[in-house]
C-alpha atoms as a printed R data frame, in Angstrom:
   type eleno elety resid chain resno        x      y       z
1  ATOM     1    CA   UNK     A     1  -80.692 76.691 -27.495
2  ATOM     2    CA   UNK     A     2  -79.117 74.601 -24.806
3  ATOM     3    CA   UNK     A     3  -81.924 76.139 -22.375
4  ATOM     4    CA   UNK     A     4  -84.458 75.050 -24.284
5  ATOM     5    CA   UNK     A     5  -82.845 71.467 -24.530
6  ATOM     6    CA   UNK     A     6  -83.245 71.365 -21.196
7  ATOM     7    CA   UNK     A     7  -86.460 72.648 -20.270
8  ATOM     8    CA   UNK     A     8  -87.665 70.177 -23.320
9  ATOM     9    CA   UNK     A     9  -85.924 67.294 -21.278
10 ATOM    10    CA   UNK     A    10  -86.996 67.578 -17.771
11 ATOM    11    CA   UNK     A    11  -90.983 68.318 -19.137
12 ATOM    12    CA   UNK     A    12  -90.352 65.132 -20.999
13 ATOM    13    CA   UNK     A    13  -88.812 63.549 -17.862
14 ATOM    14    CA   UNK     A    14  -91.640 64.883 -15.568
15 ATOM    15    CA   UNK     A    15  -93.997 64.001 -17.819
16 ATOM    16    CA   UNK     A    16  -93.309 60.195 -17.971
17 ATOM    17    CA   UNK     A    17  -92.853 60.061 -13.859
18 ATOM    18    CA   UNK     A    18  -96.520 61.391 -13.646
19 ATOM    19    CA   UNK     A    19  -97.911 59.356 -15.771
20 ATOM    20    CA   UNK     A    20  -96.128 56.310 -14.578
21 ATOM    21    CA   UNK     A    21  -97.354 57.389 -10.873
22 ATOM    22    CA   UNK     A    22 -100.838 57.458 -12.388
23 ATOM    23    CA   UNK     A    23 -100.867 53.815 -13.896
24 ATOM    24    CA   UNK     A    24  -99.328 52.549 -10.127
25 ATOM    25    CA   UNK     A    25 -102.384 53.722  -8.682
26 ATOM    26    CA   UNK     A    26 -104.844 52.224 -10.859
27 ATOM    27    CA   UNK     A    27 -103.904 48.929 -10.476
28 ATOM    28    CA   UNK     A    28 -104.909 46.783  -6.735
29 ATOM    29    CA   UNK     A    29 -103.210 43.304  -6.200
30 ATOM    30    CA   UNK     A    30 -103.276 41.286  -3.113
31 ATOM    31    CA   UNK     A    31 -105.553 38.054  -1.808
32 ATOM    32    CA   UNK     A    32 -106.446 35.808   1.151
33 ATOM    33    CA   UNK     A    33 -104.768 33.276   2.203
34 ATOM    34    CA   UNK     A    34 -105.262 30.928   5.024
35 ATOM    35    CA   UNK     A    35 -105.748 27.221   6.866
36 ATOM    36    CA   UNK     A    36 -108.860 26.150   8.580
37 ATOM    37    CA   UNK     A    37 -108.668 24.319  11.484
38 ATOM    38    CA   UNK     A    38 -111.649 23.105  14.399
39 ATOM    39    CA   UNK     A    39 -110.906 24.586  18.684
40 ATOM    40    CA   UNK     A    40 -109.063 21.282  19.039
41 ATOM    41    CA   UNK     A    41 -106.475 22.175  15.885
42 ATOM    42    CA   UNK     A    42 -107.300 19.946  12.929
43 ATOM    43    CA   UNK     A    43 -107.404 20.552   9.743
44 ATOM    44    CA   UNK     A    44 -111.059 20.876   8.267
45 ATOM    45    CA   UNK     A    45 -111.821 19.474   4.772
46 ATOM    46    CA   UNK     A    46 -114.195 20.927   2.688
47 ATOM    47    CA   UNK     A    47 -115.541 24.087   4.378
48 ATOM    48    CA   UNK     A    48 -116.368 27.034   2.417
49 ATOM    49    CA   UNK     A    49 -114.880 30.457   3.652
50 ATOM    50    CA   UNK     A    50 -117.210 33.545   2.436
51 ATOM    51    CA   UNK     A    51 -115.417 36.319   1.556
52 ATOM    52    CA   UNK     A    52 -116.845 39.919   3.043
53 ATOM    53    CA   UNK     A    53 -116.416 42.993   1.688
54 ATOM    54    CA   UNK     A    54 -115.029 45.384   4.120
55 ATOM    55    CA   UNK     A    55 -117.294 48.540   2.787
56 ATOM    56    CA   UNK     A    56 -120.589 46.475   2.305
57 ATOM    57    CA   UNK     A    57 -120.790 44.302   4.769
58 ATOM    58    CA   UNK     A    58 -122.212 41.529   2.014
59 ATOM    59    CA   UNK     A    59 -120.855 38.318   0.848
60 ATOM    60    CA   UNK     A    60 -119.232 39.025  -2.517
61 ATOM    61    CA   UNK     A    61 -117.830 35.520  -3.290
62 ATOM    62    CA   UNK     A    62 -117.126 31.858  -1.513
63 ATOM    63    CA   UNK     A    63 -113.509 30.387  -1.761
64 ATOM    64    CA   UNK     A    64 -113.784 25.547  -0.962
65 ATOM    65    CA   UNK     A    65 -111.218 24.722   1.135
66 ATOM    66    CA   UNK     A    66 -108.889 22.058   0.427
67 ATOM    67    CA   UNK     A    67 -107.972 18.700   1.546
68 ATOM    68    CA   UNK     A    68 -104.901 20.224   3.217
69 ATOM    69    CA   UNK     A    69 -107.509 22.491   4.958
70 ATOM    70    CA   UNK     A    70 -106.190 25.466   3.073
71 ATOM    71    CA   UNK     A    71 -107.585 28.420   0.854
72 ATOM    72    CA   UNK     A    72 -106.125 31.014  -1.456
73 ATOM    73    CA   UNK     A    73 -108.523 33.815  -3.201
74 ATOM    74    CA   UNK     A    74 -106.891 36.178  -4.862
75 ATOM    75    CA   UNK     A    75 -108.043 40.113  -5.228
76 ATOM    76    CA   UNK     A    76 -109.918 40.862  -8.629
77 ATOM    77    CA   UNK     A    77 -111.279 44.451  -7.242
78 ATOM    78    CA   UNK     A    78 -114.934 43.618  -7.286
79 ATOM    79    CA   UNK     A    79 -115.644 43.160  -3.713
C-alpha cells in the first residue's frame, strides 16, 4: 500500500512540473525601450520609431516618441 502511495505521489508531482513547464513556454514578455537623439546628441521630439519584425522583415507597428525623446513598446507577440 505504501508503494502505491508513492508511485501515486511522484506521478502527481511529475505531473504538475510538466504541465507547469508547458504554461512557461507559452507565454513571451519583453519590449523596446529606448531615447532618440540627432549625431550632435539631442534629444528629438516627436519622431516615430517603426518597429521591424525580425522574421519578416515588415513594419508591424509605429511607437511616437516623447517630449523627453524617449519610447517604450512593449511585446504583444504579433510581430
Amino acid at each position: 500500500m505504501r508503494s502505491v502511495l508513492r508511485l501515486l505521489a511522484s506521478s502527481l508531482i511529475l505531473s504538475f512540473l510538466f504541465v507547469a513547464s508547458v504554461f512557461s513556454q507559452g507565454t513571451q514578455t519583453g519590449g523596446i525601450t529606448g531615447v532618440v537623439t540627432d549625431q550632435g546628441g539631442a534629444i528629438v521630439k516627436g519622431a516615430t520609431v517603426d518597429i521591424i519584425s525580425e522574421t519578416t522583415g515588415r513594419s508591424v507597428r509605429n511607437v511616437t516618441v516623447g517630449d523627453d525623446g524617449s519610447f517604450t513598446d512593449t511585446n504583444d507577440c504579433s510581430a
